[in-house]
N, C-alpha and C positions, 0 to 999 in steps of 0.2 A: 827819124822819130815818127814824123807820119804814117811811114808804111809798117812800122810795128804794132803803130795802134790799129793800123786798119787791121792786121794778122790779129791781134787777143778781138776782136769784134766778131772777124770770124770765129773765132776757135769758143768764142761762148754761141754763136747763132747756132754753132756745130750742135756743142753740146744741147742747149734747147733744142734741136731736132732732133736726137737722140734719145732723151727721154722722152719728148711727145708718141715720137714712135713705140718705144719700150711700152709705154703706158697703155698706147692703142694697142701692142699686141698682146699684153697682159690680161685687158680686156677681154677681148676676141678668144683666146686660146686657154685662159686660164680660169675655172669654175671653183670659189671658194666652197661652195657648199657637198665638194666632193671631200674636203677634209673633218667637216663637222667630227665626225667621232677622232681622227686624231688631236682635233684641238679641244675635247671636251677628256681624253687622257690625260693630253699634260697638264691640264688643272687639276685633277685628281694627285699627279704623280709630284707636281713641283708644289702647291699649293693648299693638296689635301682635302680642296675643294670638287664635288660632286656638281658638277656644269651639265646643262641640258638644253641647248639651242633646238627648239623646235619650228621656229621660223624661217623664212632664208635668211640669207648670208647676201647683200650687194656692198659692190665696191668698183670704188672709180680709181684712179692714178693720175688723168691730167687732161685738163692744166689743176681737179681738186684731185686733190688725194682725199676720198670719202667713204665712209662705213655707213652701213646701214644693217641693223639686225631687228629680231623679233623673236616674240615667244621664248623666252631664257627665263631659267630655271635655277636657284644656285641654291646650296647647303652643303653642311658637312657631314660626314657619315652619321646616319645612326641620330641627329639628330631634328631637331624641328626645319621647318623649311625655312631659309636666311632671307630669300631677295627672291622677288619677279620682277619680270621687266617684259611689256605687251611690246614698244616697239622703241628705237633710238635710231637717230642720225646726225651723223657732222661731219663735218666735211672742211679742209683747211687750203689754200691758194698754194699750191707746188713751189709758184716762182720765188714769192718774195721769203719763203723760208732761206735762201742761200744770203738773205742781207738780214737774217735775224729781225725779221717780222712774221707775226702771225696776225694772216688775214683768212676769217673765217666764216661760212655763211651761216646760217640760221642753225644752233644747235636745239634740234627736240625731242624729249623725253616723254614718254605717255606710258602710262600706268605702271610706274613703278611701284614696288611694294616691298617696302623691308617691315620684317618679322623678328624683334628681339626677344626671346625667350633666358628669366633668369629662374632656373630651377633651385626649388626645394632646396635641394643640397649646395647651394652657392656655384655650381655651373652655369654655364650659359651656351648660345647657340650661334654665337659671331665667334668664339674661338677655338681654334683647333684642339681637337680632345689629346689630355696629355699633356699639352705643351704648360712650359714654363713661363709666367708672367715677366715681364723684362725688371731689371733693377729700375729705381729713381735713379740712382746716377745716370745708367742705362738713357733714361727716358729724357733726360736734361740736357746729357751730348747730344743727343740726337735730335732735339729740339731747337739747339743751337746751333747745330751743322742747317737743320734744315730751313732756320729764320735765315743763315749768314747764304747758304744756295737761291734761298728765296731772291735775296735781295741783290743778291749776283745774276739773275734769273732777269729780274725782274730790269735791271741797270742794263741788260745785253738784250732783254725780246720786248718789240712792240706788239700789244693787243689790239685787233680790230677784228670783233666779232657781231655779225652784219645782226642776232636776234637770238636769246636762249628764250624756250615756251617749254616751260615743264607742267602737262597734264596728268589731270586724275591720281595724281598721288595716293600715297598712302606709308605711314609710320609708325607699327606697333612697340608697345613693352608691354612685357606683362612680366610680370613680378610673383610665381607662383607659391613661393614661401611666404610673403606679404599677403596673399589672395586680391591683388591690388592690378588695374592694366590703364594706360595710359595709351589713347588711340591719336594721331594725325591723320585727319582724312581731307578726302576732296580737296589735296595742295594743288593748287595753281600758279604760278610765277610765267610773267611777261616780262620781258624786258627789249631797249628799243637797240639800238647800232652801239656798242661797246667802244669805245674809243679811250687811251691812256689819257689822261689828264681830262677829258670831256666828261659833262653831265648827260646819265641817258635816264631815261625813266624808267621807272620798275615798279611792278606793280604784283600782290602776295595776295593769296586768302587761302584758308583753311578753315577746318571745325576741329576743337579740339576735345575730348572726350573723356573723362576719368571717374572710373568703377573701383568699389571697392566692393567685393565679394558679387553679389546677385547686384545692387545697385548702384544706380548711376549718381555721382556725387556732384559732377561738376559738367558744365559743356560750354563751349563758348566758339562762337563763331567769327571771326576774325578777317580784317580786310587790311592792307597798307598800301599806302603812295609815296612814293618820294622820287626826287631824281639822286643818282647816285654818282658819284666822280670817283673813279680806279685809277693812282697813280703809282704801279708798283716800283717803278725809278725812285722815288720818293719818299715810297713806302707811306701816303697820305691815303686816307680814305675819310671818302665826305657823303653825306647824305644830308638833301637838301628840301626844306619844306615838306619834310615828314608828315604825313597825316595818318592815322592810321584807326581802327573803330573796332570794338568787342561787343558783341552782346554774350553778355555772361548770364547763366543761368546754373544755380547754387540749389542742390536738395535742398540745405537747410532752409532756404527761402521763398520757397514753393516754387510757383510754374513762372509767374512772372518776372519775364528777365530784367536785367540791367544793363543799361549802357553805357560804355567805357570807352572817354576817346583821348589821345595821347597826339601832339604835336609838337616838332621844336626842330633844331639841326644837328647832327651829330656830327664831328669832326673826332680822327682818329689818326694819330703821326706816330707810326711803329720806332721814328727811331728817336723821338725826343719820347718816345713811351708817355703819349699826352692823350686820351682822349675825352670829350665834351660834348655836355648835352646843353642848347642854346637855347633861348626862347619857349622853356620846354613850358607845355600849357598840358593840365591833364582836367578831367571833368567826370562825374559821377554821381551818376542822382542825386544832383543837385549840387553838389559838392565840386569845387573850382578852386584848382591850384596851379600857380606857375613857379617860375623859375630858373633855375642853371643846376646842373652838375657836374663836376670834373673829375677826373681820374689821373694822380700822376704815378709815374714807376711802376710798373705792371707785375715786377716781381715782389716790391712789399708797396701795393697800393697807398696812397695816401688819397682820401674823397674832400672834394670840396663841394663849394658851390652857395645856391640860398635856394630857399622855399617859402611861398607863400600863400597862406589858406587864407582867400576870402572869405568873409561874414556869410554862415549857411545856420539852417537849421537842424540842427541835432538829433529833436523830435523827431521832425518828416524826414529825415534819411530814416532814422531807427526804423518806423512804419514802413519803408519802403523796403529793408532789406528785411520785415516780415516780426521784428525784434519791438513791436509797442511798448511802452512805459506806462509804470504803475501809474492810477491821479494822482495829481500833485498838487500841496494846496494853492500854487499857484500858477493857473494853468497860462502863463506864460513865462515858468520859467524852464531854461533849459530850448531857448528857441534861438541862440544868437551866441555862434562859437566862430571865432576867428583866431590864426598862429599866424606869427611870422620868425624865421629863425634861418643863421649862419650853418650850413652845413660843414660837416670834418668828420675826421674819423678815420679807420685802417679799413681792411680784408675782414679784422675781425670786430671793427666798431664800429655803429655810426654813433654821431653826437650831434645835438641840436644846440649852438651857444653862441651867440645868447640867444633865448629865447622870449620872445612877447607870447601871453596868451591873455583871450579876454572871454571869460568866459557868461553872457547876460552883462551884468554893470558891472561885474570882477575882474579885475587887471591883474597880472602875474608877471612876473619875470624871471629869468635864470636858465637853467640849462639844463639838460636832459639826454642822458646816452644809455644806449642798448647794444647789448652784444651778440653781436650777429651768429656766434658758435657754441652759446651757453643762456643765451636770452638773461641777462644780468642788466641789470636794471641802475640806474645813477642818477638821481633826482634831486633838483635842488632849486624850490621855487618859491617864490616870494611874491603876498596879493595885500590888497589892499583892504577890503570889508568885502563880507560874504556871509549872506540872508541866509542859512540852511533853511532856516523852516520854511522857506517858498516848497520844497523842492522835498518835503515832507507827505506822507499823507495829509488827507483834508481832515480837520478837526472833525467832523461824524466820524470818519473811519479811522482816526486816531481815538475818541471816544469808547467807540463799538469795539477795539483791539480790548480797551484798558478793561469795558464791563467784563469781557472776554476772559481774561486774566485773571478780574476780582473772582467771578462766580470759580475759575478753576484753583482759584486759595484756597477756596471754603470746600473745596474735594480732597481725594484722601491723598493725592500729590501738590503740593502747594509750589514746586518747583519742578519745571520740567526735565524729563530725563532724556530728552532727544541730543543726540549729539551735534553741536554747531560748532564746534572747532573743526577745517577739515584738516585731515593729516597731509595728503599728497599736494597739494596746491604749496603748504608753506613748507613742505621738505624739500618742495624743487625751487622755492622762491631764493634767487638773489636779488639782491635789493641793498642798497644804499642810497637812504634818502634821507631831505632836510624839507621840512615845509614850513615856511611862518604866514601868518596873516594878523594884520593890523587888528581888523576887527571881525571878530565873528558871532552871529547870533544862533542860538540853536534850544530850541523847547521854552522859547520866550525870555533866553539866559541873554546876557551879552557880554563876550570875553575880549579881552582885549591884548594886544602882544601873542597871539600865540604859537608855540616855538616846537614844533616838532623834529624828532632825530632817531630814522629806526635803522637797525642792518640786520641782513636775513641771510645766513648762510648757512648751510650743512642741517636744515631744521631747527637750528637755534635764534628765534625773532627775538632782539634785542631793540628795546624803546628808549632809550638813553638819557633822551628828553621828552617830557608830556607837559609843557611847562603852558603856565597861563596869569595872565590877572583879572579878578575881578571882584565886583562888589569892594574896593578898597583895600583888597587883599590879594596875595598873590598864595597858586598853587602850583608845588614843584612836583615830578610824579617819575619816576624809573619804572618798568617794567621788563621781565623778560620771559618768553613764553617757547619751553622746549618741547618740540614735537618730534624730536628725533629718535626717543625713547619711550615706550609704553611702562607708566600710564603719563601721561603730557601731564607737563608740571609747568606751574604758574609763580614766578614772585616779582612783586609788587614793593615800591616804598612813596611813601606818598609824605609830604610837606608842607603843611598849609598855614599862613601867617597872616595876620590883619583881617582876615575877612569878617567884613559886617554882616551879621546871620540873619538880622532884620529884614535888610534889602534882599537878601536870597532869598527869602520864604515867600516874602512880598511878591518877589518876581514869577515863582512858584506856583503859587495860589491865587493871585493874585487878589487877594482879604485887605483892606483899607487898614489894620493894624495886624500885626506879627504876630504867631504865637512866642518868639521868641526873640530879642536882639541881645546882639551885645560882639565883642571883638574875640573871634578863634582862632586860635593857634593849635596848631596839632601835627605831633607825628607818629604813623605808622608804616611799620613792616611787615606783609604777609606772606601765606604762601599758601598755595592749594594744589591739587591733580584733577585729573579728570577732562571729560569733553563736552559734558553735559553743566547746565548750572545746578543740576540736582547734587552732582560728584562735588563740584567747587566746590558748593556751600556747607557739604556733609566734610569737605575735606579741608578746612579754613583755617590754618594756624598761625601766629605770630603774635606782635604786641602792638600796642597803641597805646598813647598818651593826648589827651588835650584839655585845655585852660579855655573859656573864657570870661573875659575882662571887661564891667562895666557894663551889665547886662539887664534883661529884666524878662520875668516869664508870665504870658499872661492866661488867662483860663484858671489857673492853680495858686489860687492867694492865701499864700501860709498865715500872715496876721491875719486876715479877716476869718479864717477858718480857726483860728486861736483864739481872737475875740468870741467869735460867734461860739465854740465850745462851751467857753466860760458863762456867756450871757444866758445859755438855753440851762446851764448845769448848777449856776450857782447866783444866778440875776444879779451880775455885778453893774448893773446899769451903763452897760457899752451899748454905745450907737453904731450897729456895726455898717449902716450904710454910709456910715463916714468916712469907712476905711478903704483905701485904694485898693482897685479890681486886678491889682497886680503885684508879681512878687520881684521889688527888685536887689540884685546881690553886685556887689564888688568881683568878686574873683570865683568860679565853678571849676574844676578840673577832675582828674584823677588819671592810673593807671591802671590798664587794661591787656589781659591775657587771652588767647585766642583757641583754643585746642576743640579742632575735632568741628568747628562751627557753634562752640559755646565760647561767647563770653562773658569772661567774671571779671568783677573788680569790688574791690575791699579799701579803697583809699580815696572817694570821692568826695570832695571837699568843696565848701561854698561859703563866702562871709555877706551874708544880706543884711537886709537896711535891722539892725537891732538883734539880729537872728543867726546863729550858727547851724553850717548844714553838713553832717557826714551820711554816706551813704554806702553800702556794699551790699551787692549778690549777683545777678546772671540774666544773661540774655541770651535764650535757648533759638538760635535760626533754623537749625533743621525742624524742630516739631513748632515754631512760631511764637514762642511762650516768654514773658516776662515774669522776672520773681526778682524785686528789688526792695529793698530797706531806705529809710530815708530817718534819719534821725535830726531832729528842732531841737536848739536849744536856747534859752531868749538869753541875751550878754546882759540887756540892760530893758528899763521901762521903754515897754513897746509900745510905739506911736503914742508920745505921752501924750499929744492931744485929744486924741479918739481913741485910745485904748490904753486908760492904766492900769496897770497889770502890778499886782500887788509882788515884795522883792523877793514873798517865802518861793515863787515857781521859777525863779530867774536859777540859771544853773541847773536846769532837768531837761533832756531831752524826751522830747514828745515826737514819737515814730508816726513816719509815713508811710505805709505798704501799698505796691503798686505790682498789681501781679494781675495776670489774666495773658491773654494771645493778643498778636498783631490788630487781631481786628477789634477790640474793644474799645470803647470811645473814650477817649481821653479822660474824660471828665468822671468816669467810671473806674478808670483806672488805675488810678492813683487815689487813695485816702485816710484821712489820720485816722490814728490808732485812737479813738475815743473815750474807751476802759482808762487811760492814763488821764487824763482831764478829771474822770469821775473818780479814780482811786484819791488823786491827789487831791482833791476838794473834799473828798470824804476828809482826807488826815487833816484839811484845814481848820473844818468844820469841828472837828471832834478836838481838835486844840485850843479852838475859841471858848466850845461850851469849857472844860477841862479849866480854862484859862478862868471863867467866867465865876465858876463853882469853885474855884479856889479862893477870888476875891472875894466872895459871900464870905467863905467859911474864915475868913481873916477879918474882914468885915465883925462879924458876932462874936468871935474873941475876944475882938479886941475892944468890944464896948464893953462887955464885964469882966476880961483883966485889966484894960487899963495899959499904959505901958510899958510894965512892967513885961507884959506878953511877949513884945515885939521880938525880943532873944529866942524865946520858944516857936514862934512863928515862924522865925527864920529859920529856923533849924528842921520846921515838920515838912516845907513847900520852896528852903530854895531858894528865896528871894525875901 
């Protein structure tokens, strides 16, 4: 046994002096750069590729087997140039390749340059003209064979590569049909002794560079650090203390860049198809978030993970990325946004759930997912109180808007015809969302409950829910808005129950008493076209109905205007300062028709304090015009104590005409019809004297016939 072993020691020393020598004389006798053109043929002939070595050719055999080249050239006929390469060298240890190890010295790369060109006509300049694109199945075998080699590869060779240094880089696209090119320049990569399962360090920078036509859109300068660990036995790959830094600079944001810096550890296990992003810390003017991210199944991903946005300011990022905000009338609001939320989701979704947001003093909760292949939107959040009017213009330039408006009523468009719907925004909008809030203030209103519910597909925005409550009452609201068809069409139905009109108006105007209270009820159904509020309003069909219950109207006092008639008409000695400054009624309602932005109605109804009230005619919106009837009729003695009203006027309506435009003043507006006052006291008049001159004339009769008359009397007057 011993002198066998000593026999195979010789017969390997053999062999090692065997190829030492071979190697030495390979060296010595053998000049690669006398084949340069047949090895730049058979790339042309096997490969199709146009090879151009201008530099020498060295090479070693032993103990490295090593290449060294320069000046290469590569593309395929006829087309743009594919690759340069200034110089390369590697070099790998002879001996330990026979126990399937690879030990390797320094591999380095300098000025590489690949050139992607994707032409016009959907060609390109990395593939052979002609050829066939391979199948998906094609592509999935062969992706599988080459994961299952890898990892047979990878289970049978040791790596030890003593340093890669790849200089001066450089990585085109350009995209000629797009007019679009995306440059990699100035790539540099270090890295330190390669070892399987060991952490070496490595270290990356570039500038990255992206044009679209004549300008520059985007650039960003780029650095990383991490250590990295290669276990291809394993199939684990790690990167450890990641650090890594961008200065990005955005056209849209001017010259001044922004910094972006990204930390955490990456863990990657090809055969539990696991990989993780740990401790991940990212930062951004101003803006600071950390977290985790996961990645399970690599063929239908499933994402995990958490994220969390620390309390930043909103405002000062906006300024920073160039994007200021209007004033606001509270200039601190909008300084103080923080998230926290559960990551998930596919390949083709992420999802935020649950999600916390708090946005100033506003808490939200719920969930929120995007789709990553159709940007489809999934909302559904829930806050507590929320001020809008902070976050309003400032009352002067809320003011300054409204003068702005009056003066253009009183021009010859009293509604604008600019289009503010836009089409392409809500034809690509998908959207499925829920938003409620507890409480919400907004133009000095405060609502309470409020329940929203919209879906946006295919250009048909569906409002489902626009629900609310306030002032005592609640209002229910549907809308649906189709823009997927010219001309966009609008319908609306709206449901309003309990509300006190008091406190509305109060809230409003804010006037220490109302022009009007009382409890509304109402429903309508509309419809309109158009993009402009000029088309709406010219275009405004459907019906309405509404009641209210228990009310009172002030400015417009029908008995003291009925007193007051009588007292200037016929001196019935009313006090008319006695009579109350207001009109109040039991029950107002009526129904109402909509065509074309006129409404009419013929069936308005009121029962006030002694007073019956019907009403019919039009409310003209496109030319701004009122032309209404109002008919009085007294049921019983009005305000017997400060105005008795004799019983011959009870049962007459006495009309109210209220006609003029939007802008006339109330109190102008509306007025009784006076001629009826004076007809009807004429006929009273004229019945008293009549009355008066008949007693006379029965009177003289009857003192020189006697009784005898009273037969004839009765017979001439009646009575």
């Amino acid at each position: 046994m011993k002198g066998l072993t000593k026999l195979l020691l010789g017969l390997v020393a053999l062999v090692v002096i065997l190829i030492a020598s071979a190697g030495i004389l390979l060296g010595v006798f053998f000049e690669p750069n006398d084949y340069k053109s047949d090895i730049e043929a058979l790339a042309l002939e096997k490969a199709g590729l146009e090879l151009s070595i201008d530099g020498d050719i060295g090479w070693s055999v032993f103990p490295w087997l090593g290449l060294q080249i320069g000046q290469v050239k590569l593309q395929y006929p006829q087309q743009p140039a594919l690759a340069s390469l200034e110089q390369a060298q590697v070099s790998v240890k002879l001996l330990p390749l026979l126990s399937s190890k690879v030990e390797m010295s320094s591999i380095t790369v300098d000025g590489l340059d690949l050139n992607l060109v994707q032409a016009a006509d959907g060609s390109n300049n990395w593939s052979l003209p002609g050829a066939e694109p391979e199948t998906a199945g094609a592509d999935t075998a062969d992706t599988a064979d080459t994961a299952d080699s890898a990892t047979d590869a990878g289970a049978a060779v040791a790596l030890d590569i003593e340093s890669i240094a790849v200089t001066n880089g450089r990585i085109g696209y350009a995209d000629l049909k797009a007019d679009s090119r995306v440059q990699l320049q100035d790539l540099a990569l270090t890295s330190g002794r390669i070892r399987q399962g060991e952490y070496f360090p490595l270290d990356l920078s570039f500038r990255l560079d992206q044009s679209a036509g004549e300008a520059a859109a985007l650039s960003a300068a780029t650095t990383l650090k991490a250590e990295v660990q290669l276990d291809p036995k394993t199939q684990q790959y790690r990167l450890r203390g990641l650090d890594s830094s961008v200065q990005l600079q955005l056209a849209a944001l001017g010259e001044k860049p922004l910094e972006l810096k990204l930390s955490g550890d990456v863990a990657a296990d090809l055969v539990a198809q696991l990989a993780r992003i740990d401790n991940l810390n990212l930062s951004l003017a101003g803006l600071s978030a950390s977290g985790s991210l996961s990645v399970q199944d690599f063929a239908e991903p499933a994402l995990g993970g958490e994220l969390k946005l620390a309390a930043f300011n909103p405002r000062s990022l906006l300024e920073q990325l160039g994007q200021p905000l209007p004033a606001m009338a509270d200039e601190t609001a909008l300084t103080q946004l923080s998230l926290s939320a559960v990551l998930g989701g596919s390949a083709s979704q992420l999802s935020l759930k649950p999600l916390t947001l708090t946005l100033d003093d506003t808490h939200f909760n719920g969930a929120l997912a995007y789709g990553l292949s159709d940007g489809a939107i999934s909302l559904d959040l829930a806050g507590d109180a929320l001020n809008a009017d902070r976050y309003l213009p400032p009352q002067s330039d809320a003011s300054q808007t409204g003068g702005q408006a009056e003066s253009q009523a009183g021009g010859a468009e009293r509604y604008s015809k600019e289009e503010v719907i836009p089409l392409e925004p809500l034809r690509s909008l998908l959207l499925d969302g829920q938003f409620k809030l507890q409480q919400l203030q907004v133009s000095g209103v405060t609502l309470s409950d409020l329940d929203l519910a919209v879906n946006a597909r295919n250009g048909l925005v569906n409002a489902s829910r626009i629900n609310a409550n306030l002032f005592g009452g609640t209002v229910r609201n549907s809308a649906v808005l189709d823009v997927s068809r010219t001309p966009v069409t609008l319908k609306s139905s709206k449901t309003v129950s309990g509300l006190q009109i008091g406190d509305l108006l109060q809230a409003l105007d804010g006037a220490e008493k109302p022009a009007m209270t009382g409890t509304l009820s109402s429903q309508a159904d509309i419809s309109a076209q158009g993009r402009s509020v000029h088309a709406i309003v010219n275009s405004l069909n459907g019906t309405a109905r509404f009641n209210v219950a228990d009310g009172t109207i002030s400015g417009i006092d029908m008995a003291q205007t009925v007193c007051q008639g009588f007292n200037n008409l016929a001196s019935l000695g009313i006090n008319a300062e006695q009579v109350d400054g207001s009109t109040p009624f039991a029950n107002l309602g009526g129904n109402f028709n909509i065509r074309n932005g006129v409404i009419s109605n013929d069936d308005l109804q009121a029962t006030l304090d002694a007073i019956g009230l019907k009403g019919k005619g039009s409310v003209d919106l496109p030319r701004a015009l009122i032309d209404y009837r109002l008919g009085l009729t007294i049921q019983e003695d009005l305000f017997k104590q400060s105005c008795s009203v004799n019983n011959k006027i009870q049962g007459v309506e006495w009309p109210v005409n209220c006609k003029g435009s939007f802008d006339t003043p109330p109190a102008q507006l509306c007025r009784p019809d006076l001629s009826v006052f004076e007809d009807l006291l004429k006929a009273r008049l004229k019945q008293d004297v009549q009355q008066k001159v008949e007693e006379k004339v029965k009177e003289g009769i009857q003192e020189k016939l006697g009784d005898d008359a009273k037969q004839l009397l009765k017979g001439l007057f009646g009575n």
